[in-house]
PDB file of N, CA, C and O in Angstrom:
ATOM      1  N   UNK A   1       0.574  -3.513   8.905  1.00  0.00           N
ATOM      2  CA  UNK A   1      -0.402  -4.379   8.277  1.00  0.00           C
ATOM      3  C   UNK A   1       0.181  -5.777   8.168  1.00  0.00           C
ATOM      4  O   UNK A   1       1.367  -5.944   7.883  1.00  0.00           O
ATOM      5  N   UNK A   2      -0.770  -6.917   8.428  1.00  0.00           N
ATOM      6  CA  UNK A   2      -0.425  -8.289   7.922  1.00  0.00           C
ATOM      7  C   UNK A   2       0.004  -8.624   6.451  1.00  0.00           C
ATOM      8  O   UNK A   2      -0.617  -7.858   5.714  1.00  0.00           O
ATOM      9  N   UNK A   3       0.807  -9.452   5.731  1.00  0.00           N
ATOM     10  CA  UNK A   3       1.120  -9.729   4.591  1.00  0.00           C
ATOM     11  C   UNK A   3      -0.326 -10.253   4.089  1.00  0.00           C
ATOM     12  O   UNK A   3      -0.872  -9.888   3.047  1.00  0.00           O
ATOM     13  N   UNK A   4      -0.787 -11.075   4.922  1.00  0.00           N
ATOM     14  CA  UNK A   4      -2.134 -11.917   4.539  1.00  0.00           C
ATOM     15  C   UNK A   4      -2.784 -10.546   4.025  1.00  0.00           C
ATOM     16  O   UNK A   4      -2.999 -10.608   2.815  1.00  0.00           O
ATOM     17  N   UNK A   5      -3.076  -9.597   4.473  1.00  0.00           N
ATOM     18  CA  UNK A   5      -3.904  -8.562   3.593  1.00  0.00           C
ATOM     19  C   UNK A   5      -4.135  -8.354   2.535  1.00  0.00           C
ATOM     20  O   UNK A   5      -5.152  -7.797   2.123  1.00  0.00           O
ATOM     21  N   UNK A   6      -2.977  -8.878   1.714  1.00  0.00           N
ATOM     22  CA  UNK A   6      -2.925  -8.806   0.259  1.00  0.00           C
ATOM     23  C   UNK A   6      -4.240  -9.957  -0.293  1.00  0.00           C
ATOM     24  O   UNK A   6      -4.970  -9.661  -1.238  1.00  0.00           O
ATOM     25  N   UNK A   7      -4.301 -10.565   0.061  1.00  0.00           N
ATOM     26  CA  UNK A   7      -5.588 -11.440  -0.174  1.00  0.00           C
ATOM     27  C   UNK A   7      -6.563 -10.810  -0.376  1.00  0.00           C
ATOM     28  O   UNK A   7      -7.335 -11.472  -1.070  1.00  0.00           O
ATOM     29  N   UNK A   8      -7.094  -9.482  -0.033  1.00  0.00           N
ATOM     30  CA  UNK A   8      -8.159  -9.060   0.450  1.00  0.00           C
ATOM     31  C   UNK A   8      -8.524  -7.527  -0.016  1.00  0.00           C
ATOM     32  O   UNK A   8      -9.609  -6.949   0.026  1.00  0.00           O
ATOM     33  N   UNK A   9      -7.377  -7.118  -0.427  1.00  0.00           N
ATOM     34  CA  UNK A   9      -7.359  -5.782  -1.070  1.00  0.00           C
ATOM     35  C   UNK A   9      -6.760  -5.842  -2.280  1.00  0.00           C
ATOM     36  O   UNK A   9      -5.866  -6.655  -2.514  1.00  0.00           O
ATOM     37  N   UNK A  10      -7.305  -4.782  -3.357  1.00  0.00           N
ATOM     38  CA  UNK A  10      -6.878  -4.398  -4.284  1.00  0.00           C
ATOM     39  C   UNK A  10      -6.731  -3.392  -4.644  1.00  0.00           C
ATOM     40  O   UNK A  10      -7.290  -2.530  -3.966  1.00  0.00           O
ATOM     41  N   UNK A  11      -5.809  -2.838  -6.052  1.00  0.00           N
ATOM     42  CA  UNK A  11      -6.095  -1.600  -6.054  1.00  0.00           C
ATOM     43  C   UNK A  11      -7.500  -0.470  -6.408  1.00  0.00           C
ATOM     44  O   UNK A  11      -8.283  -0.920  -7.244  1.00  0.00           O
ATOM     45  N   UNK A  12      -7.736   0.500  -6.007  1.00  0.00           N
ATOM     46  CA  UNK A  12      -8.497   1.169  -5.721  1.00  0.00           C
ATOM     47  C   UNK A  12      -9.724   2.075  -7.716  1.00  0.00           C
ATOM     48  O   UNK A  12     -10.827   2.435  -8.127  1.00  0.00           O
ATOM     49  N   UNK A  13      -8.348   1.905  -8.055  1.00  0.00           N
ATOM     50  CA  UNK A  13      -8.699   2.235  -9.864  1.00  0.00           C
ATOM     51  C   UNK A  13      -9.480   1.826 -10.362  1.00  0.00           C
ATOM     52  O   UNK A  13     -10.605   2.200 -10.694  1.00  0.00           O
ATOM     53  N   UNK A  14      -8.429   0.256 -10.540  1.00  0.00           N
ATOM     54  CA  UNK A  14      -8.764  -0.526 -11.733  1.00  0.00           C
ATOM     55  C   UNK A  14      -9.331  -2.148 -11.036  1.00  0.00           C
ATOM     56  O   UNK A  14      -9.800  -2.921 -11.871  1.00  0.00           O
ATOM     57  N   UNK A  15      -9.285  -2.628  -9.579  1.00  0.00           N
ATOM     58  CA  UNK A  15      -9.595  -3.441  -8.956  1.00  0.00           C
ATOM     59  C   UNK A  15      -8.068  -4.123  -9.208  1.00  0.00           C
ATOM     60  O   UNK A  15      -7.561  -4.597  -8.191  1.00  0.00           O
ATOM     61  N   UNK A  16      -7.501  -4.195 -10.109  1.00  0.00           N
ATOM     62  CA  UNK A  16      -6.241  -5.061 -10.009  1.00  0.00           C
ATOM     63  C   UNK A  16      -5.567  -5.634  -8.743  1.00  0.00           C
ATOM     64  O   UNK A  16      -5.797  -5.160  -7.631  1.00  0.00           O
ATOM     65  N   UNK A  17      -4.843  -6.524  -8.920  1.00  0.00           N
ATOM     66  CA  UNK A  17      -3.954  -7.109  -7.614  1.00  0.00           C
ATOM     67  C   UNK A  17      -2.831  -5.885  -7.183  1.00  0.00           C
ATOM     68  O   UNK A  17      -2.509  -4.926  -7.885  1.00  0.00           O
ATOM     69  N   UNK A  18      -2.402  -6.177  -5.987  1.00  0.00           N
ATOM     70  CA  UNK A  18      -1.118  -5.326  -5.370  1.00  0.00           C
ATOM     71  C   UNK A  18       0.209  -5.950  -5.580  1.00  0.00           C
ATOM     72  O   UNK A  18       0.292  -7.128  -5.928  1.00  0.00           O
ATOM     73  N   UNK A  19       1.342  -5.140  -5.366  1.00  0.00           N
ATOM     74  CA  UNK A  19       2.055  -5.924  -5.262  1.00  0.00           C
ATOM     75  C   UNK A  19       2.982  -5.169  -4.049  1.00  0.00           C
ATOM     76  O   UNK A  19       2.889  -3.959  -3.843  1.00  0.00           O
ATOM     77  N   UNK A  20       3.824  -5.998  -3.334  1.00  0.00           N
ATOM     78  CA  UNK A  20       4.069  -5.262  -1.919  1.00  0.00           C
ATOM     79  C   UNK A  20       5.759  -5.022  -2.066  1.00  0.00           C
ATOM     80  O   UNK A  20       6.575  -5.817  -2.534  1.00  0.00           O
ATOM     81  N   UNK A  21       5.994  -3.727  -1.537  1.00  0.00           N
ATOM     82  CA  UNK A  21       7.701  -3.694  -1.219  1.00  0.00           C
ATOM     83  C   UNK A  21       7.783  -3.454   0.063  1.00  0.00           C
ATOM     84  O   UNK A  21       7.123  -2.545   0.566  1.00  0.00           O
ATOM     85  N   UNK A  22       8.414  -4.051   0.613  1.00  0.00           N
ATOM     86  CA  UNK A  22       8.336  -4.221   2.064  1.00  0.00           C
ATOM     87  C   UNK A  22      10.172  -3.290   2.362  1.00  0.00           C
ATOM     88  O   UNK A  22      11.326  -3.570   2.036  1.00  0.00           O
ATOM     89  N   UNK A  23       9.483  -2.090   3.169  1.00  0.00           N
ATOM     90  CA  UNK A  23      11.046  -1.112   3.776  1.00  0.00           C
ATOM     91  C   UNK A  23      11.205  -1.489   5.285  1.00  0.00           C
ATOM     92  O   UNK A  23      12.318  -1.848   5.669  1.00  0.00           O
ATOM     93  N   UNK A  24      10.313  -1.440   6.034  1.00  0.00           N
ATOM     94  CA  UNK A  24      10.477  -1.731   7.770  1.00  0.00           C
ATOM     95  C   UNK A  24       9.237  -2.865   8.181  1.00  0.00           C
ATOM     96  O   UNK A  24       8.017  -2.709   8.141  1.00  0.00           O
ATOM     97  N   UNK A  25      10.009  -4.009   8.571  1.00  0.00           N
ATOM     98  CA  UNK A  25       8.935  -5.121   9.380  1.00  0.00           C
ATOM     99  C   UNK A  25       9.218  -5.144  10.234  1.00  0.00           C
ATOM    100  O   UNK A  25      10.412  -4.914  10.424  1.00  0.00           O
ATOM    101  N   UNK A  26       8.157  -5.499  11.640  1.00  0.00           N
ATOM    102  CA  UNK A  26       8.764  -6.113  12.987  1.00  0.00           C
ATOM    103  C   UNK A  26       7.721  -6.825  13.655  1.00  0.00           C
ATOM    104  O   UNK A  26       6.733  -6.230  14.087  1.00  0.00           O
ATOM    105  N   UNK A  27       7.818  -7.616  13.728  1.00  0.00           N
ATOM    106  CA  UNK A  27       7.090  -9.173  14.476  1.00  0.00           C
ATOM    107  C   UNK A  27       5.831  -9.712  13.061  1.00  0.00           C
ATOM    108  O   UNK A  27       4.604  -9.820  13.073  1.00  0.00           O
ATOM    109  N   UNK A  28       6.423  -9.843  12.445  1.00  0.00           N
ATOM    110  CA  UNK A  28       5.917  -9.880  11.526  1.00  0.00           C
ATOM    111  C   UNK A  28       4.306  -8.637  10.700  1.00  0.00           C
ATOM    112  O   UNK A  28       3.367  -8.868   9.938  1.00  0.00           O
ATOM    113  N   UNK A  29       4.677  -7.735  11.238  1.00  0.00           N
ATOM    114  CA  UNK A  29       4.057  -6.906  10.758  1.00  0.00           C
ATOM    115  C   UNK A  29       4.829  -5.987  10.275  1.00  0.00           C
ATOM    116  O   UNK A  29       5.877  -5.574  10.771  1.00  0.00           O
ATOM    117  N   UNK A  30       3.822  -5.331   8.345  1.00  0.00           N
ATOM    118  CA  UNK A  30       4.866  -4.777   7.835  1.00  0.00           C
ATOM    119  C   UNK A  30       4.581  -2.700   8.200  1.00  0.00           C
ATOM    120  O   UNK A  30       3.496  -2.200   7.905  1.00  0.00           O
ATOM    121  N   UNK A  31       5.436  -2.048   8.670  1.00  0.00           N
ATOM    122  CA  UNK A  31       5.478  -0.951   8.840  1.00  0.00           C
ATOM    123  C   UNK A  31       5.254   0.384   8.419  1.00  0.00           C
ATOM    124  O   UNK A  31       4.724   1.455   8.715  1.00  0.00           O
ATOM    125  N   UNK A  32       6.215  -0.489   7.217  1.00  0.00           N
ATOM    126  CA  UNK A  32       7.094   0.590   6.070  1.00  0.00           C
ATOM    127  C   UNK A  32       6.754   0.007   4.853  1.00  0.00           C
ATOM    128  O   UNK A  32       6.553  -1.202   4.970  1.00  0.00           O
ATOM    129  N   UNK A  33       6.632   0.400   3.839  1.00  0.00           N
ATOM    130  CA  UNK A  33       6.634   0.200   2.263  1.00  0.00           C
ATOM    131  C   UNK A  33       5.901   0.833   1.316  1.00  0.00           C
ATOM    132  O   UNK A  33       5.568   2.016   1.385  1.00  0.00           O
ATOM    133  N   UNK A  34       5.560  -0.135   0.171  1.00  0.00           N
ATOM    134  CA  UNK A  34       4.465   0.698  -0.750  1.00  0.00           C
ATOM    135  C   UNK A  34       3.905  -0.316  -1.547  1.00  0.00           C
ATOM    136  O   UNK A  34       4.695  -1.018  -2.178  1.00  0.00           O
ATOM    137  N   UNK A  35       2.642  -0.542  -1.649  1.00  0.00           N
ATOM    138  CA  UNK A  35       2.157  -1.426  -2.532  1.00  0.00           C
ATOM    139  C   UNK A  35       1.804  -0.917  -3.856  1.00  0.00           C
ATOM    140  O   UNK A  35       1.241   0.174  -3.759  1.00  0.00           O
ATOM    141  N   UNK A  36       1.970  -1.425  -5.353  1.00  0.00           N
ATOM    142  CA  UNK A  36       2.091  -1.164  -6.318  1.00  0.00           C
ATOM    143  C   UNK A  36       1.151  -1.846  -7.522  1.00  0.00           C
ATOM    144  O   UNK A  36       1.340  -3.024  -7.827  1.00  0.00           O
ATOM    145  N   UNK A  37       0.243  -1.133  -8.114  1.00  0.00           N
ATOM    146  CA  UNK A  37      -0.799  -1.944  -8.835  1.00  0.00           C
ATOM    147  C   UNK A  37      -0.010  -3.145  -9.831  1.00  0.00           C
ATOM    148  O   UNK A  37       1.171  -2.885 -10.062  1.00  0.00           O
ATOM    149  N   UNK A  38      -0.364  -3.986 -10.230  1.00  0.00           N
ATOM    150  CA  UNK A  38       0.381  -4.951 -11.257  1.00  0.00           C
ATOM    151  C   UNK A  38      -0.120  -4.247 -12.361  1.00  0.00           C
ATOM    152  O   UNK A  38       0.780  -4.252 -13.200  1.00  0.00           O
ATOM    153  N   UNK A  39      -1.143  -3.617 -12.808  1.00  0.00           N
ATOM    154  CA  UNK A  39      -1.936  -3.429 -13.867  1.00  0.00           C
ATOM    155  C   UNK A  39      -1.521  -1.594 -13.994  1.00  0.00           C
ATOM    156  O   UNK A  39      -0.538  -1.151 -14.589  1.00  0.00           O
ATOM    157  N   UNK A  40      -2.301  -0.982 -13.450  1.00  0.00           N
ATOM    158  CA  UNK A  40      -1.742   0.665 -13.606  1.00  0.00           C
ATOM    159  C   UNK A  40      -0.385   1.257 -13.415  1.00  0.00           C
ATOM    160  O   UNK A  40       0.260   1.954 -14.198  1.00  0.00           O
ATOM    161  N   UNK A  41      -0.067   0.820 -12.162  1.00  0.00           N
ATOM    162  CA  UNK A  41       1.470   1.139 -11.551  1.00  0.00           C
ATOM    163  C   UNK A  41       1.305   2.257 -10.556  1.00  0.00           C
ATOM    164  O   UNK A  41       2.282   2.874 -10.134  1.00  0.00           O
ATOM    165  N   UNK A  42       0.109   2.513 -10.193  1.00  0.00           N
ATOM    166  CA  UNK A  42      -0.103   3.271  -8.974  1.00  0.00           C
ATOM    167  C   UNK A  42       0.359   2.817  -8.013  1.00  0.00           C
ATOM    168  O   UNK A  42       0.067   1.670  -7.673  1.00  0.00           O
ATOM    169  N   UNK A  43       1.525   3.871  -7.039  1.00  0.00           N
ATOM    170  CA  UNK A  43       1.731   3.125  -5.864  1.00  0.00           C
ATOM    171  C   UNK A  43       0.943   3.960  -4.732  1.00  0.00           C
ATOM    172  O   UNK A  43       0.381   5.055  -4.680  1.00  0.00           O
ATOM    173  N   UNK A  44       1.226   2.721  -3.716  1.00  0.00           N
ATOM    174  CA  UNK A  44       0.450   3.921  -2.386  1.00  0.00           C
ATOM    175  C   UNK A  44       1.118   2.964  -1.121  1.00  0.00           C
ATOM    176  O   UNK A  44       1.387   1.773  -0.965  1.00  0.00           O
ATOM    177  N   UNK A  45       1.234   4.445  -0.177  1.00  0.00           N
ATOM    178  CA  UNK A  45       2.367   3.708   0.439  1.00  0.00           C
ATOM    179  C   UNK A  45       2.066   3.290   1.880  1.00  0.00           C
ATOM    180  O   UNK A  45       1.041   3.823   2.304  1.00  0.00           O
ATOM    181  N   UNK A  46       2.524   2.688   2.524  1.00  0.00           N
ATOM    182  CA  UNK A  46       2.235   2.111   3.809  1.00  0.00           C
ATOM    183  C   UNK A  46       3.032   2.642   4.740  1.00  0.00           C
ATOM    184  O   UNK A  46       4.249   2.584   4.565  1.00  0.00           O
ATOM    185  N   UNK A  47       2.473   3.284   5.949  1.00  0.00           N
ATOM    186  CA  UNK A  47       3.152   4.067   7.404  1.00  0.00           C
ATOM    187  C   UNK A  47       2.778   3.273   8.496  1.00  0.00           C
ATOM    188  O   UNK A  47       1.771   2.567   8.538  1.00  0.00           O
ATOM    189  N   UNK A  48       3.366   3.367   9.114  1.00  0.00           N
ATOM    190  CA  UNK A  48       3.127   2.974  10.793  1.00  0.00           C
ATOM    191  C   UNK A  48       1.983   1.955  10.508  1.00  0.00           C
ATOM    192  O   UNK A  48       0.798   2.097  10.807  1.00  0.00           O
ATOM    193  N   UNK A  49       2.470   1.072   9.974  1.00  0.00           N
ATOM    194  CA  UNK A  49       1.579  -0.083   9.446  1.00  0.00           C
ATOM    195  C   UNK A  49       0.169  -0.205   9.115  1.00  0.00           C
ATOM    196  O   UNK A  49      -0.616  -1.120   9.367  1.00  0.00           O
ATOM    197  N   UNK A  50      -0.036   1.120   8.375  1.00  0.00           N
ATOM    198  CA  UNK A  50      -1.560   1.525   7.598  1.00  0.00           C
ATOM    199  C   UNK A  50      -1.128   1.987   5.981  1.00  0.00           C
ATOM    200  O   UNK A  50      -0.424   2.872   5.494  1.00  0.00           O
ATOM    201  N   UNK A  51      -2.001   0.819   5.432  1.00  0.00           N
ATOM    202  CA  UNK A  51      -1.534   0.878   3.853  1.00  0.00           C
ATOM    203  C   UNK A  51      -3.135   2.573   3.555  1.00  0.00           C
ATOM    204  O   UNK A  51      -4.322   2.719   3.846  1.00  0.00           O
ATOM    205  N   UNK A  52      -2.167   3.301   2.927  1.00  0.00           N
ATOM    206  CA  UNK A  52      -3.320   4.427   2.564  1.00  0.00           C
ATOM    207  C   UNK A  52      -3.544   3.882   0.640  1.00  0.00           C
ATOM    208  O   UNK A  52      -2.793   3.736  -0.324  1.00  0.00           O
ATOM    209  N   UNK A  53      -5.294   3.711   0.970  1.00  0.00           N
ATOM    210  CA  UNK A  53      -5.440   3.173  -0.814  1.00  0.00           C
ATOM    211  C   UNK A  53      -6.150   3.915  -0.920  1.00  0.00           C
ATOM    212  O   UNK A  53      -7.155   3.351  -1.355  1.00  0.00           O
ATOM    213  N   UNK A  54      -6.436   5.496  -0.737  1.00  0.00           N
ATOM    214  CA  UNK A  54      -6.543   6.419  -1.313  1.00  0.00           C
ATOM    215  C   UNK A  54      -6.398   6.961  -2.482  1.00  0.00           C
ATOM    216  O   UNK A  54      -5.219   7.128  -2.794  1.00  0.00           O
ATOM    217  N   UNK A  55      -7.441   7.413  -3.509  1.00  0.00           N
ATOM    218  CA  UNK A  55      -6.908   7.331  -4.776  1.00  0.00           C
ATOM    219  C   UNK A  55      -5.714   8.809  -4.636  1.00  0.00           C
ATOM    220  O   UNK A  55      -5.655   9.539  -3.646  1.00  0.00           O
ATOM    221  N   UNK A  56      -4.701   8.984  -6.138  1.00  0.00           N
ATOM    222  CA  UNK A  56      -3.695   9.767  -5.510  1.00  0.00           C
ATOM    223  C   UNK A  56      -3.744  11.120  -5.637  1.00  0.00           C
ATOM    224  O   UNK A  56      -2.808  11.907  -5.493  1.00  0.00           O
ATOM    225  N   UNK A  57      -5.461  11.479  -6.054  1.00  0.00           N
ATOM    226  CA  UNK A  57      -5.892  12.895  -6.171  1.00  0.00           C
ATOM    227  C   UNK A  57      -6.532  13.085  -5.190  1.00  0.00           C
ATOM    228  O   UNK A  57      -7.106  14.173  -5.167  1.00  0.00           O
ATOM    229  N   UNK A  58      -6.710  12.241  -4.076  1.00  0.00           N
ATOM    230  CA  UNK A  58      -7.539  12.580  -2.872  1.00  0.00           C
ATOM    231  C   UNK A  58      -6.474  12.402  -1.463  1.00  0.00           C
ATOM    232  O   UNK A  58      -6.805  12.730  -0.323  1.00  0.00           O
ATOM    233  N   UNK A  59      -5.349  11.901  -1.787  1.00  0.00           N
ATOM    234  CA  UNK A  59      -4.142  11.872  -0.694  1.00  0.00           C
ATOM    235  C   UNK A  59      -3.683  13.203  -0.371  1.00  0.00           C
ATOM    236  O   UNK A  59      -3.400  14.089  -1.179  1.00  0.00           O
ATOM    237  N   UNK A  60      -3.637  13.257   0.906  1.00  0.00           N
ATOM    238  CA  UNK A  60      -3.222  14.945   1.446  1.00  0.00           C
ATOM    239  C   UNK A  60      -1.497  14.761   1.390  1.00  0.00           C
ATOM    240  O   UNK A  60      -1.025  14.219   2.390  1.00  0.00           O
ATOM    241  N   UNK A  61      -0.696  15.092   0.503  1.00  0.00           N
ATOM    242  CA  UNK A  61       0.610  14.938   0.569  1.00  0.00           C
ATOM    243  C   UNK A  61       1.670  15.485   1.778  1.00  0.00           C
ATOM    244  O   UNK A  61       1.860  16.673   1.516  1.00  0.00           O
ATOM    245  N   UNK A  62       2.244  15.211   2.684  1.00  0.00           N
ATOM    246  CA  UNK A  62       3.216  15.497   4.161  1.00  0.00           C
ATOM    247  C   UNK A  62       3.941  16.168   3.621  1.00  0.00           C
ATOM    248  O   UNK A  62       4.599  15.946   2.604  1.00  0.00           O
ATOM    249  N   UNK A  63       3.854  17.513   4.591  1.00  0.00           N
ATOM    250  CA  UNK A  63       4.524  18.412   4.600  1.00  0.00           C
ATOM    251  C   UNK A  63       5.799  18.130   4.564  1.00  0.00           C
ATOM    252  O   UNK A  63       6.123  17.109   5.171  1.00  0.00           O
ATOM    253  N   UNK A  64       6.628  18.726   4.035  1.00  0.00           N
ATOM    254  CA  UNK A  64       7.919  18.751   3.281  1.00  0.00           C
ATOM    255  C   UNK A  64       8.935  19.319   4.538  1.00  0.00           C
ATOM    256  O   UNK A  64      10.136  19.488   4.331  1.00  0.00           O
TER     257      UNK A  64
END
């Protein structure tokens, strides 16, 4: 996902802002991380550069 995204999404709850931790970037796109409500503290995390804002009772959790 682009950083600019954050402009444009929020969290899924409470509408609040995100806030981003960035684990793997490359060409300026971010990979890896987890964005984190400012307001609830829900995180949700970002793969292969798709942020899932799924609320976290409807996320199918990866097999272990």
């Amino acid at each position: 996902m682009k950083e600019s995204l954050l402009d444009i999404i929020c969290c899924p709850l409470d509408k609040h802002d995100l806030d981003l931790a960035v684990e793997d970037r490359e060409d300026g796109e971010i990979l890896a991380g987890t964005l984190t409500c400012t307001d609830c503290g829900e995180t949700y995390p970002i793969e292969d550069g798709i942020p899932n804002l799924l609320p976290p009772d409807m996320r199918e959790d990866a097999p272990a």
